[in-house]
C-alpha positions in Angstrom: -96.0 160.9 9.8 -98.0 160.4 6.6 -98.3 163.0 4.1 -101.8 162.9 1.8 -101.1 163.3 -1.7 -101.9 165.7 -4.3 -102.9 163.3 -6.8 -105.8 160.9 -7.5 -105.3 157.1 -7.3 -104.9 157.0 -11.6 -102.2 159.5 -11.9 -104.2 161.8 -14.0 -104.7 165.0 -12.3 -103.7 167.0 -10.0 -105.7 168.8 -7.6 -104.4 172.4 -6.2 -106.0 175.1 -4.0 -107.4 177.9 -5.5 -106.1 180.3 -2.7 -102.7 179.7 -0.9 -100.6 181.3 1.4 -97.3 182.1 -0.4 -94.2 184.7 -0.4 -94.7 187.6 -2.3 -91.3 189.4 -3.6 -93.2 192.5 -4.0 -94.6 193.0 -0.7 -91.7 190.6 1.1 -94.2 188.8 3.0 -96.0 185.7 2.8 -99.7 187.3 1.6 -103.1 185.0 0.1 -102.3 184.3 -3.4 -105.2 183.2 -5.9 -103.9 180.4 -8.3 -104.4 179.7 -11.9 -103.7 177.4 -14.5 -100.8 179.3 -16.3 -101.6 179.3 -20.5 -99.1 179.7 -23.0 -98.8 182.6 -25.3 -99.2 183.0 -28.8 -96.4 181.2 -30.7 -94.5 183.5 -33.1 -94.4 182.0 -36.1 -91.1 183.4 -37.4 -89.2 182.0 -34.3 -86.1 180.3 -35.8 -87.3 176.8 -34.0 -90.7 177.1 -36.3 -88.7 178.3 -39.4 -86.6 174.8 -38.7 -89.7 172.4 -37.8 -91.1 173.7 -40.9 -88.1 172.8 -43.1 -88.4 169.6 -41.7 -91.6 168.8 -42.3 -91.7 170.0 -46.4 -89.6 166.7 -46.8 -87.1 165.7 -49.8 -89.0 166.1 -53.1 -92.5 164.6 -53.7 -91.2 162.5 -50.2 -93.2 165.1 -47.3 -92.4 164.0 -44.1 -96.0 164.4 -41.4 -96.1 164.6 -37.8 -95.5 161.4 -36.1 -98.2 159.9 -33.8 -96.7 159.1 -30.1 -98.1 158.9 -27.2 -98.4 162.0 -24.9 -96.8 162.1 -21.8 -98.3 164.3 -19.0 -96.3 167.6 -18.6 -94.9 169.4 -15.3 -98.1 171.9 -14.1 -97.0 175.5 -13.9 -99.2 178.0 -11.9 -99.6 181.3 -11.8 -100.4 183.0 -8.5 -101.5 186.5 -7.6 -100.7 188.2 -4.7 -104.4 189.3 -2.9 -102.3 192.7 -1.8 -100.4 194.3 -4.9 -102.0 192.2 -7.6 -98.3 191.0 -8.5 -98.5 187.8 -10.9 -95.3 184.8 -9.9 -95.3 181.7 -12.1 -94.5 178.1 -9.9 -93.9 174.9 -10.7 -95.8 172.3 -9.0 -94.9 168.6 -7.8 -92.1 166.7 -9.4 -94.3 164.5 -10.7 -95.9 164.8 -14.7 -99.6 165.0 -14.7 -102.5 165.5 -17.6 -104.3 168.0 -16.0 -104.4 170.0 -13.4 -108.2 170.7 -11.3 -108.2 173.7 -8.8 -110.4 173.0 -5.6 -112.0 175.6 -3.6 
């Protein structure tokens, strides 16, 4: 059995439907579910990791330590789908694999 894969040949995105049939928890039956890219939120900028990062960064003295340049790696695509029936939002992760981006086809 051969299974066609979700990703183009270079590895850098990641195609998804824009419509799928999925389980709702709401309604407790698989219903059509639009999917989007899910965006992050606004960071808080008193969150005690930002407080920390920006410790770091102010350095020893006149010695300020900057951001480091590496290489980004592609991240695990999250999704968020709505239920067609009670307008419920679910976040999902999709594929194991890391990608770039993510492109929704119709």
């Amino acid at each position: 059995m051969v299974i066609k894969s979700r990703f183009s040949r270079n590895g850098e995105s990641m195609k998804f439907p824009k419509e799928i049939n999925a389980y709702c928890p709401s309604c407790k039956k698989h219903t059509p579910h639009r999917a989007k890219a899910a965006s992050k939120g606004r960071p808080r900028t008193l969150a005690k990791g930002n407080r920390a990062h920006e410790r770091s960064l102010m350095g020893h003295g006149s010695k300020r330590a900057g951001e480091k340049t590496v290489k980004k790696q592609g991240k695990r695509q999250k999704v968020t789908l709505t239920c067609g029936e009670c307008k419920k939002k679910q976040e999902r992760v999709v594929g194991g694999r890391t990608t770039k981006k993510m492109e929704f086809k119709a």
